[in-house]
C-alpha positions in Angstrom: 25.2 28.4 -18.5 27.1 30.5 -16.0 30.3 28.3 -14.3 29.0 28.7 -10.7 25.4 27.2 -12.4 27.4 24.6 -13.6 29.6 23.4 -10.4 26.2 23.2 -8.7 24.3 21.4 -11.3 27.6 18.9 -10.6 27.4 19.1 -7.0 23.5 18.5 -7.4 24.7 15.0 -9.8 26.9 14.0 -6.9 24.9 13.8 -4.2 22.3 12.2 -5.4 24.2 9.5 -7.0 26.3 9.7 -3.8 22.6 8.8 -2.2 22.2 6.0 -4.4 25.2 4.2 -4.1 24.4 4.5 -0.4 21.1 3.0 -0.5 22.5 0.4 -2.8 25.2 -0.9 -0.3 22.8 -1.0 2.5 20.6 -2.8 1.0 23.0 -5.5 -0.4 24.5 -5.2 3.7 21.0 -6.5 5.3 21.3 -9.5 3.3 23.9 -10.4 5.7 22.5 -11.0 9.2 18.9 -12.0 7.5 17.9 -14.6 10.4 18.6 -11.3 13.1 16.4 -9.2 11.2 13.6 -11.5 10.7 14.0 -12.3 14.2 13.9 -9.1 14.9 11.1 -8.1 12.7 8.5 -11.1 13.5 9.3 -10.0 17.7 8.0 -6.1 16.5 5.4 -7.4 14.2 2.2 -7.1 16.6 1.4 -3.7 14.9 1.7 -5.2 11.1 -1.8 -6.8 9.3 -2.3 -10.8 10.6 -1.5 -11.5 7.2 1.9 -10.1 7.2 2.6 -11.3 11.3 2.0 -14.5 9.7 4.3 -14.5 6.5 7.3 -13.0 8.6 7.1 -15.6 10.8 7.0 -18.4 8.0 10.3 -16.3 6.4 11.8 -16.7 9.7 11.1 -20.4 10.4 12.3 -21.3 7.2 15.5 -19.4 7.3 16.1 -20.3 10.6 15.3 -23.7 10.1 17.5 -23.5 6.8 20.5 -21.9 8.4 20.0 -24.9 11.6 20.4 -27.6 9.0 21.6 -26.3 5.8 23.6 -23.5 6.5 25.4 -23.1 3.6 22.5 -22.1 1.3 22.7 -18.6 3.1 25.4 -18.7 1.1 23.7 -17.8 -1.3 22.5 -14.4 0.1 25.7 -13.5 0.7 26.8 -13.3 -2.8 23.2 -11.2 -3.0 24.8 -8.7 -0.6 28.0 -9.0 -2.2 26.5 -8.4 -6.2 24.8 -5.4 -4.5 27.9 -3.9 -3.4 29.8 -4.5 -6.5 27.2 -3.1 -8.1 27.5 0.5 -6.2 30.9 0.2 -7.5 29.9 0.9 -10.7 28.2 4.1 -10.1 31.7 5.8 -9.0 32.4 6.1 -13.2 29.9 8.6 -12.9 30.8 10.4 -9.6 33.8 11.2 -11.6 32.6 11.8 -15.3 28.7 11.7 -15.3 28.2 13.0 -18.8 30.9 9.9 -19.9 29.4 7.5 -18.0 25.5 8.2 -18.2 25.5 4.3 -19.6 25.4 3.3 -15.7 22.9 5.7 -15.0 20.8 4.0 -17.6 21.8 0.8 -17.1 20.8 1.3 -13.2 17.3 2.5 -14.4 16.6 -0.3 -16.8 17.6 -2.8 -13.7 15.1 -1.0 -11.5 12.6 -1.1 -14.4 13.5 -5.2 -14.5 12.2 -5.6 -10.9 8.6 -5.6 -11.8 8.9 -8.4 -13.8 11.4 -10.5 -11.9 8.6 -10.0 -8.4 5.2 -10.5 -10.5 6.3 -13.5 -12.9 8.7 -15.4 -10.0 6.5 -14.0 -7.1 3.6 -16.6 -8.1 5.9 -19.3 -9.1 7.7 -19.0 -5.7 4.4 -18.5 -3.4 5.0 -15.1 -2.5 2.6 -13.3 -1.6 1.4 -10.1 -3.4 1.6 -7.6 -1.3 5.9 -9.0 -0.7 5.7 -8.8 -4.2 5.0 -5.0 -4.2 6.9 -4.3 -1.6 10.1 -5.6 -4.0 8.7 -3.4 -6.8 8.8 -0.6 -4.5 13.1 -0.9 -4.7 12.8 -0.8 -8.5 10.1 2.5 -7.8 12.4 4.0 -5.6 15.7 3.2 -6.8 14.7 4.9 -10.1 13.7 8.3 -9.0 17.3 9.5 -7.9 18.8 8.1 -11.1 16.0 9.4 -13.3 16.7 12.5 -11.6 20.6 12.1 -12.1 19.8 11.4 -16.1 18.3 14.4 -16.4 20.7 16.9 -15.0 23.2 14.7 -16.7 21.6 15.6 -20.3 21.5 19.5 -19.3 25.5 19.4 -17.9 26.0 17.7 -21.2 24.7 20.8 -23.2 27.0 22.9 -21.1 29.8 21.3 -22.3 
């Protein structure tokens, strides 16, 4: 493989697990302010299927309701925002050596593999409903496809070396 191929098949790694990490903080940051959104979203729901209108308003009761009487189980939310962030920490080992660290590259695929299970086996047992349920597989769908594609100009630079 030709150097300049090379630097670009890097640059290419980069930015897509630069994407990632992204994605992974801001989705660990909206577990912050989760009564705002809900707010938020229930208020701009009038578009969305009856059946959705009426879930996101049950979310934002409870929560409310939760954070009015019991705030410190948000607590527990927070340390959801917080694992997601710490987990986007990770993912700098291979910003700076991808062949090295492809283990996190894995490792972040078999987590987004885990989702499916986690949503369809504690979705029933925690009443939510199906389509929620596939809406959290579609973070475990989504998340994958920039790591998968990560993994597999990882394995080609690899060669190259």
């Amino acid at each position: 493989m030709i150097a300049s191929d090379t630097i670009r098949l890097k640059q290419s790694i980069k930015r897509w697990i630069l994407l990632f990490i992204l994605f992974l903080i801001l989705s660990g940051i909206t577990a912050f302010p989760i009564e705002t959104e809900l707010s938020f979203l229930t208020n701009a729901s009038s578009n969305l299927p009856l059946l959705m209108q009426k879930w996101l308003l049950t979310i934002y009761s409870s929560v409310k309701e939760t954070n009015t009487h019991y705030p410190y189980l948000s607590y527990g939310t927070d340390w959801l925002a917080f694992a997601h962030i710490i987990i986007a920490v990770a993912f700098i080992g291979p910003l700076k050596d991808p062949v090295k660290n492809i283990w996190v590259i894995q490792f972040g695929m078999i987590a987004c593999v885990m989702v499916f299970p986690l949503a369809l086996v504690a979705g029933p047992i925690r009443h939510i409903p199906f389509f929620w349920q596939m809406i959290d597989c579609s973070f475990g769908l989504i998340g994958i496809i920039p790591l998968y594609i990560c993994y597999k100009k990882i394995k080609k630079l690899e060669f190259t070396q």
